[in-house]
C-alpha positions as a LaTeX table, in Angstrom:
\begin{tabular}{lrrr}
\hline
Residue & $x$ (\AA) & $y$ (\AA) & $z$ (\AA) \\
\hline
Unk1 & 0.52 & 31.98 & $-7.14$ \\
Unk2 & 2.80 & 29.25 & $-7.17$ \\
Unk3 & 2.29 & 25.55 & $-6.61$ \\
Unk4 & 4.68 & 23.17 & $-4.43$ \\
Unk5 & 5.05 & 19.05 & $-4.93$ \\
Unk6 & 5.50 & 18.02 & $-1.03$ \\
Unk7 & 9.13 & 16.48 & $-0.67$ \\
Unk8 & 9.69 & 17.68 & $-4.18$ \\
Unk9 & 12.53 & 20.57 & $-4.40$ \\
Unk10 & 10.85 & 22.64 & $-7.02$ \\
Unk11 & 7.64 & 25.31 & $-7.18$ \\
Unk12 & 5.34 & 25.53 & $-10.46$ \\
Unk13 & 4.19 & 28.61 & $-12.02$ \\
Unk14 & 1.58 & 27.33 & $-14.17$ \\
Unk15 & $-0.21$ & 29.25 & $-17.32$ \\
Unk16 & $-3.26$ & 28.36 & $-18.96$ \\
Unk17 & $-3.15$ & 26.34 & $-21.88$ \\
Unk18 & 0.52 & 25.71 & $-21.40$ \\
Unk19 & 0.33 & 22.02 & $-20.20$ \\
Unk20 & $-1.17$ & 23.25 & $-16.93$ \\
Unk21 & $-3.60$ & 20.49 & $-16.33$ \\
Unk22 & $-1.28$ & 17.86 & $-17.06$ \\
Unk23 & 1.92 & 19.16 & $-14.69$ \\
Unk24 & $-0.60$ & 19.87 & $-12.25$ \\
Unk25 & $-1.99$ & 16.10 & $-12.22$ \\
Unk26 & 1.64 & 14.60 & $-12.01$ \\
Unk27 & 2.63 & 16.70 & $-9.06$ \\
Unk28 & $-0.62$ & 15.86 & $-7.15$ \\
Unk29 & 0.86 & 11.99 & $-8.01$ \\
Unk30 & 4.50 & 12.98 & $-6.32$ \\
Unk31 & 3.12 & 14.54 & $-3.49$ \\
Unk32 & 1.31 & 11.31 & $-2.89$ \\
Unk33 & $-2.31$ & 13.20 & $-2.80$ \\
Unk34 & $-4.00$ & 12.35 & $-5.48$ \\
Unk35 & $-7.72$ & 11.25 & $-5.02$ \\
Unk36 & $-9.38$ & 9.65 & $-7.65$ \\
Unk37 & $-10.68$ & 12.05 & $-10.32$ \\
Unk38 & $-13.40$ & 11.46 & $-12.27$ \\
Unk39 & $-12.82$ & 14.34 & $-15.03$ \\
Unk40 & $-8.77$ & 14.87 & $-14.11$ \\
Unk41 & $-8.74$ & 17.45 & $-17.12$ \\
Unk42 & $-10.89$ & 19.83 & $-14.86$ \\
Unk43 & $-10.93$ & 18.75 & $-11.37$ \\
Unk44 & $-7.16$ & 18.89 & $-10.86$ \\
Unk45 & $-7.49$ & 22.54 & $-11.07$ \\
Unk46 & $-9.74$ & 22.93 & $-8.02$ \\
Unk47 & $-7.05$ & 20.82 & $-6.13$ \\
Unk48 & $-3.81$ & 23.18 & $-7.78$ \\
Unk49 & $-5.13$ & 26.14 & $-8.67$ \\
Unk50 & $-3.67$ & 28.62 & $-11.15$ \\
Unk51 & $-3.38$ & 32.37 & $-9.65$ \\
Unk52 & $-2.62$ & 35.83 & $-10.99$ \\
Unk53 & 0.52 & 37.73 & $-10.12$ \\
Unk54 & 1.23 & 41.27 & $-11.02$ \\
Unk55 & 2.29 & 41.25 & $-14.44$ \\
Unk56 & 4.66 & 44.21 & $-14.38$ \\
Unk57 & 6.69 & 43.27 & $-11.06$ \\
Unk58 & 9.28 & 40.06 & $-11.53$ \\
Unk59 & 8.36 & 37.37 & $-8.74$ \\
Unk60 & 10.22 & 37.64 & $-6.15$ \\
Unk61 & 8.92 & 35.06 & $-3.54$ \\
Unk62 & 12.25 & 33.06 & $-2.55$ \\
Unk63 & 10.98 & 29.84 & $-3.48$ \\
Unk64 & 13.50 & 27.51 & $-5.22$ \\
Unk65 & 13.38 & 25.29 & $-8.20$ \\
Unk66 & 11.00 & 27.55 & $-10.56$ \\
Unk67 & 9.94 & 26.56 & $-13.47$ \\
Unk68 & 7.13 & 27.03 & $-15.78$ \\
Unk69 & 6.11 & 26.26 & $-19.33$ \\
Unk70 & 5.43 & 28.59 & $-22.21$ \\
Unk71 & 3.64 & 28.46 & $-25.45$ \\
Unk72 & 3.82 & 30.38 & $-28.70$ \\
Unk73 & 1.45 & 33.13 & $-28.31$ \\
Unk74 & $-0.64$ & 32.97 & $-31.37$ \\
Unk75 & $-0.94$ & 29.21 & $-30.97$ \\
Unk76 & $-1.89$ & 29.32 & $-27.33$ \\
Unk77 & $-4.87$ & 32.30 & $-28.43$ \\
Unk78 & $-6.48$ & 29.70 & $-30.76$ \\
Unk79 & $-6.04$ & 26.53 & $-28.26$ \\
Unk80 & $-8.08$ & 28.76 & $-26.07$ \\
Unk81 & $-10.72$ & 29.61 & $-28.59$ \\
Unk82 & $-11.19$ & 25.96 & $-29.44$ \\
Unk83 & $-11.05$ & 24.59 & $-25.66$ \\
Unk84 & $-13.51$ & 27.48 & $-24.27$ \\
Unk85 & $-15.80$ & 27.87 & $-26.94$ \\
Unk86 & $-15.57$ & 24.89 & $-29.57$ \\
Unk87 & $-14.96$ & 21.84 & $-26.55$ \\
Unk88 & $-16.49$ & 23.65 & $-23.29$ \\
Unk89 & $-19.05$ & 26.08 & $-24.65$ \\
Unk90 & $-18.63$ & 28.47 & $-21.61$ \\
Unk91 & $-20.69$ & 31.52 & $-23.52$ \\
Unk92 & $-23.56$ & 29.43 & $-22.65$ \\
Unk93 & $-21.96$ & 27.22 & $-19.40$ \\
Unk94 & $-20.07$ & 29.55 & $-17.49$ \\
Unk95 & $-21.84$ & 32.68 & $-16.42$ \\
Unk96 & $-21.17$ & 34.96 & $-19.34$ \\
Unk97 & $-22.74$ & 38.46 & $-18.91$ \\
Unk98 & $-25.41$ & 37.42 & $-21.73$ \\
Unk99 & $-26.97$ & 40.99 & $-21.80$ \\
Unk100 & $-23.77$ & 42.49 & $-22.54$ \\
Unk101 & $-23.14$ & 39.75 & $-25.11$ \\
Unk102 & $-26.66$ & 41.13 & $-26.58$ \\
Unk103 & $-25.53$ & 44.67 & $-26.24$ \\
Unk104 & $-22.31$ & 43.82 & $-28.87$ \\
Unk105 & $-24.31$ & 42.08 & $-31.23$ \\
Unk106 & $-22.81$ & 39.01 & $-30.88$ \\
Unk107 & $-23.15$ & 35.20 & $-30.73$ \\
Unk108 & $-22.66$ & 32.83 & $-28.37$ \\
Unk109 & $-20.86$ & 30.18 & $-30.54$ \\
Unk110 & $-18.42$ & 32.74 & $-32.67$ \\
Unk111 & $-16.70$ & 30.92 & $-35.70$ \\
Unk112 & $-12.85$ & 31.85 & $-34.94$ \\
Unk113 & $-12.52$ & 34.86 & $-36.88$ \\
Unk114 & $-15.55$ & 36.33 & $-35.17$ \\
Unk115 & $-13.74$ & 35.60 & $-31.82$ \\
Unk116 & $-10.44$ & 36.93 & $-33.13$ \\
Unk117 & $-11.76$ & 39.95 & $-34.43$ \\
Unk118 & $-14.10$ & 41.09 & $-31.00$ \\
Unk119 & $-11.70$ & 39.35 & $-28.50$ \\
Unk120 & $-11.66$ & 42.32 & $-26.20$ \\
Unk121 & $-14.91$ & 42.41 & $-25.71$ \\
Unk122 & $-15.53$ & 38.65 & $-25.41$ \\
Unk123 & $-13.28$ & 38.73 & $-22.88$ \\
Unk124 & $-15.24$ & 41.56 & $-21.07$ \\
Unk125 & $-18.32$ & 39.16 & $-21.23$ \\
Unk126 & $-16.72$ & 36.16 & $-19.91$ \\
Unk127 & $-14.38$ & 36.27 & $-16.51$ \\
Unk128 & $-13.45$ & 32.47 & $-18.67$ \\
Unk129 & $-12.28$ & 33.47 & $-21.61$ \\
Unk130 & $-10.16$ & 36.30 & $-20.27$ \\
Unk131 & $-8.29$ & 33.72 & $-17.67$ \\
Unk132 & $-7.64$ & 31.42 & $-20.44$ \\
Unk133 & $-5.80$ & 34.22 & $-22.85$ \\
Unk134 & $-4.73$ & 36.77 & $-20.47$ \\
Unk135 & $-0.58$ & 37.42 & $-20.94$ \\
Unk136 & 1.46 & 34.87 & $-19.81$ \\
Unk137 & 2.71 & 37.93 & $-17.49$ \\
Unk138 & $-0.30$ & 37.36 & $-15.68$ \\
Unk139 & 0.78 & 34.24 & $-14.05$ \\
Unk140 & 4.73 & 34.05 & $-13.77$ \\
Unk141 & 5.21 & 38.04 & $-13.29$ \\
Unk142 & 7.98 & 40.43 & $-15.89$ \\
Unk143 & 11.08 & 38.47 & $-15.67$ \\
Unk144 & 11.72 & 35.24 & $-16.41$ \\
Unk145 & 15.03 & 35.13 & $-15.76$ \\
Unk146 & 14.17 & 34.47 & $-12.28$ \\
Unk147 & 12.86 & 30.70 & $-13.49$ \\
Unk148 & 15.72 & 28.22 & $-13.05$ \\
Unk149 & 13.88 & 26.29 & $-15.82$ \\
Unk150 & 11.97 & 27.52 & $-18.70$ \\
Unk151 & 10.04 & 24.53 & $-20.60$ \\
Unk152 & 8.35 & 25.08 & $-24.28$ \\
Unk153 & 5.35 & 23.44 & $-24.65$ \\
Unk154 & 6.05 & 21.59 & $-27.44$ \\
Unk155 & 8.98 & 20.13 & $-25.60$ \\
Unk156 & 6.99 & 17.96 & $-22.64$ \\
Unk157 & 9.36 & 15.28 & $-23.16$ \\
Unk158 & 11.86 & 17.78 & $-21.61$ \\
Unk159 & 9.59 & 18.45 & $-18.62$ \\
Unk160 & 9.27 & 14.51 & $-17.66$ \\
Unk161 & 12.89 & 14.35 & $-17.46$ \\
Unk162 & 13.39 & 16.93 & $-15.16$ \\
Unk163 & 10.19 & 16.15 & $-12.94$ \\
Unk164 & 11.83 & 12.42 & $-12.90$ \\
Unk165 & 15.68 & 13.88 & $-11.89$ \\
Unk166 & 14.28 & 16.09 & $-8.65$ \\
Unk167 & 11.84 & 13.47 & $-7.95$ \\
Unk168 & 13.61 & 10.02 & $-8.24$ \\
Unk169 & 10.85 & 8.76 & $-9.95$ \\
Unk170 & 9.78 & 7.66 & $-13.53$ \\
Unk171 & 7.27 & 10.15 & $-14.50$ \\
Unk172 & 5.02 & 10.10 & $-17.55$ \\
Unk173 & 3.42 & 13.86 & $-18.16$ \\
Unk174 & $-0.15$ & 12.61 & $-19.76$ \\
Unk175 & $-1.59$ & 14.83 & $-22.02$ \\
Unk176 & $-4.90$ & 16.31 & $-20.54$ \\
Unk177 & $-6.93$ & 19.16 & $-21.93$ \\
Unk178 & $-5.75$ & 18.45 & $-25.38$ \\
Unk179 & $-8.36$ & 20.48 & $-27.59$ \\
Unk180 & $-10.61$ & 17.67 & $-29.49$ \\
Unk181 & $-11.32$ & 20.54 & $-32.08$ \\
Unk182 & $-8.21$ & 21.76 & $-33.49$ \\
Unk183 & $-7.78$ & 24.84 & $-35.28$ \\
Unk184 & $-4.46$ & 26.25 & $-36.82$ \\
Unk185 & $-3.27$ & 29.70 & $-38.11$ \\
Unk186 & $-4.23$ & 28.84 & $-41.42$ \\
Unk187 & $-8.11$ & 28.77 & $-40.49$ \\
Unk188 & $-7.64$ & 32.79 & $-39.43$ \\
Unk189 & $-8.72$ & 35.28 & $-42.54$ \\
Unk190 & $-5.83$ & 37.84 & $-42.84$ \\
Unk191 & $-7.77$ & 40.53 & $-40.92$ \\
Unk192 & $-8.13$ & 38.35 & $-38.08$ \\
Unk193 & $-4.78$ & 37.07 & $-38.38$ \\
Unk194 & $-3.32$ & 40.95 & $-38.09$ \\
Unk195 & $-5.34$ & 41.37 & $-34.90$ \\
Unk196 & $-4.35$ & 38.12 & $-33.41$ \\
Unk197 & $-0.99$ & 39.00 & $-33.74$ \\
Unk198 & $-1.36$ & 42.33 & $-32.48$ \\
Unk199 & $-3.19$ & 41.46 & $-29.47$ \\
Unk200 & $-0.22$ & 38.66 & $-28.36$ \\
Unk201 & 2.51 & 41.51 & $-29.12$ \\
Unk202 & 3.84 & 42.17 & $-25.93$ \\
Unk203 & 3.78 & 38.02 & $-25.53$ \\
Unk204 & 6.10 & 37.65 & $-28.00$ \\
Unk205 & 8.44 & 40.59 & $-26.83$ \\
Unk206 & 8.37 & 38.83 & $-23.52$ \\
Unk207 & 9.18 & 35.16 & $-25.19$ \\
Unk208 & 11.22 & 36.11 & $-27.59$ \\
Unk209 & 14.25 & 33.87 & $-26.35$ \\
Unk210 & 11.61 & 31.14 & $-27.11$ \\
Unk211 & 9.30 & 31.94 & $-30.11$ \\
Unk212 & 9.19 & 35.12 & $-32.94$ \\
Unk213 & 6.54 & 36.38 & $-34.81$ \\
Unk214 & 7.87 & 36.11 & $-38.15$ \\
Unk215 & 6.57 & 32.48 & $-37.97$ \\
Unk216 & 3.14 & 34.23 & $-38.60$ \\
Unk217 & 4.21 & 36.64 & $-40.82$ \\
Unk218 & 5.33 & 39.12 & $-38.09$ \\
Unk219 & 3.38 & 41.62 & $-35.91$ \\
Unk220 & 1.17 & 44.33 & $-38.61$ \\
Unk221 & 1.72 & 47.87 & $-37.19$ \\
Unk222 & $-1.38$ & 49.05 & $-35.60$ \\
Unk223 & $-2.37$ & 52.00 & $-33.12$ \\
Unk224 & $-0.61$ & 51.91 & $-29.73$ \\
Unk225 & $-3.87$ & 51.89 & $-27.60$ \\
Unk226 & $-5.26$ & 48.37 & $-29.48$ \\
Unk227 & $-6.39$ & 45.99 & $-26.80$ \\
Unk228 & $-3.23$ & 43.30 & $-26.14$ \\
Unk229 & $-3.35$ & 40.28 & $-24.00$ \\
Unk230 & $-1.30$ & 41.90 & $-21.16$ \\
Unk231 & $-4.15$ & 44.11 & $-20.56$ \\
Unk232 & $-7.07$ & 42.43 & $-20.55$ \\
Unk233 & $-6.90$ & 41.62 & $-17.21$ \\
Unk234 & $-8.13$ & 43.50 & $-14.39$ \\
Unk235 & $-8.48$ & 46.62 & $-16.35$ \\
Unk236 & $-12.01$ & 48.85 & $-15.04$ \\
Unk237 & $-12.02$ & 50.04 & $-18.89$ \\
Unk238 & $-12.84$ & 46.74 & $-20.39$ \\
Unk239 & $-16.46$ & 47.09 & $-20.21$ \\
Unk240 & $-16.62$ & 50.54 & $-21.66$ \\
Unk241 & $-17.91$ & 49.93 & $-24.95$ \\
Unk242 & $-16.04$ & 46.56 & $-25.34$ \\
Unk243 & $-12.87$ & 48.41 & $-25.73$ \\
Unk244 & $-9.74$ & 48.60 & $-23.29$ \\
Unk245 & $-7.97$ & 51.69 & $-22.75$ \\
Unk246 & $-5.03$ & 50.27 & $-20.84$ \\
Unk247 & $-2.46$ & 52.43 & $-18.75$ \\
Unk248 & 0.50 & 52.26 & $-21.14$ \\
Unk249 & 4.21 & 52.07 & $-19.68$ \\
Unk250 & 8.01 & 52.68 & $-20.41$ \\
Unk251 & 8.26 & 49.60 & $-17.63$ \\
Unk252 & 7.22 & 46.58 & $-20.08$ \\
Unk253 & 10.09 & 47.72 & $-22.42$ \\
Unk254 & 12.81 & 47.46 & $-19.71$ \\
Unk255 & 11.69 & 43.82 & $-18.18$ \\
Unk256 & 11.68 & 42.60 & $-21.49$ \\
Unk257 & 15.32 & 43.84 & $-21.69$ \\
Unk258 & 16.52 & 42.65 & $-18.46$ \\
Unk259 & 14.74 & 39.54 & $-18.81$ \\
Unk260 & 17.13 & 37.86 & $-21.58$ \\
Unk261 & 19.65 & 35.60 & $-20.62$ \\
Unk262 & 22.82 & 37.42 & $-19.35$ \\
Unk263 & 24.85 & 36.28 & $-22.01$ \\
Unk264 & 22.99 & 38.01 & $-24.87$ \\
Unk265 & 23.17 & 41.00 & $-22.43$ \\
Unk266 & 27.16 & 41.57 & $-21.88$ \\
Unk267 & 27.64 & 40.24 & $-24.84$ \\
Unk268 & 29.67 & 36.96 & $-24.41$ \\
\hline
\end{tabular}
């Protein structure tokens, strides 16, 4: 679940389309095992692979010097659409389950708002496309107030810093997997917009030291038992008609309480 730089003090919990590919290639650098890649933007990740954790438990695996890096949700939904689908193609390049894909009615390369608006049961199609924008939960556990250092990903420059301090060493973060087809929230009709935003909802509860939703216009009300990213994972619902019908808990409420900095807790 966690990767290690040899000689390095610190572990990484890395989540997908959060810079992952690009910390992951500098720490195969400081641990001085870095064969030569020839396509570092996807190879690194059979060296350093990224793994799941249980989403509602807080990691508690007494490793020091945690960090990870986190992304607004709604931004890091539509890097995934244009990396899987637009750049990599993986409805037709990565084992989807085609007949299902038949079965829904739909196609293979989905203009975004297609995506947006059948994301559940993309995701039940492709194991892909459900790594790449399952809850950041999924990968760093319910708390991340047990991270000593919590990078956004629009703030790399901050990352190289601190990889330089514990490692002595002048390090340059390149920027790998960077989408070649961009796409913004301003491409998303309002419908798909609304159901973007209420399938990252529990994302932003859980980053909401980091990023709100009123940058998008906030999170639409909606019913209770709509598909979210925390639940797409691992769920033996998803491939019931497309739709998940995930186990609801009182417990996400509480670890995104007791997950905010102490301060903003005691009030100081």
């Amino acid at each position: 679940m966690a990767i290690q730089a040899q000689g390095v003090p610190i572990t990484y919990y890395p989540i997908p389309k959060s810079g992952s590919s690009s910390v992951k290639y500098v720490l195969m650098a400081l641990s001085g095992r870095q064969p030569p890649l020839a396509n570092p933007e996807n190879e690194v990740h059979s060296h350093l692979a990224t793994n799941w954790v249980d989403p509602f438990a807080p990691v508690y695996d007494g490793r020091g010097g945690k960090f990870t890096i986190v992304r607004d949700p709604l931004e890091r939904l539509l890097s995934a659409y244009s990396s899987r689908i637009l750049d990599t193609d993986v409805l037709t390049t990565r084992f989807p389950n085609t007949e299902m894909l038949k079965s829904f009615g739909l196609p293979t390369n989905p203009d975004l708002d297609t995506f947006i608006l059948n994301i559940e049961k993309y995701c039940a199609c492709s194991g892909d496309i459900q790594f790449h924008v399952s809850s950041p939960r999924c990968f760093v556990g319910s708390s991340l107030f047990l991270f000593e250092h919590v990078f956004k990903f629009e703030e790399l420059d901050g990352v190289e810093a601190f990889l330089s301090s514990v490692s002595g060493r002048k390090v340059t973060v390149p920027r790998l997997q960077a989408a070649r087809s961009k796409v913004s929230p301003s491409d998303l009709s309002p419908a798909a917009l609304a159901k973007a935003m209420r399938f990252c909802r529990y994302d932003y509860g859980f980053l909401i030291d980091y990023y709100v939703p009123a940058k998008w216009g906030g999170i639409p009300d909606g019913d209770p038992a709509e598909t979210s990213s925390l639940h797409i994972y691992g769920d033996p619902t998803a491939r019931r008609d497309g739709r998940v019908l995930y186990p609801r808990t009182f417990r996400n409420i509480m670890h995104f309480l007791a997950r905010r900095p102490l301060e903003k807790r005691v009030g100081y």
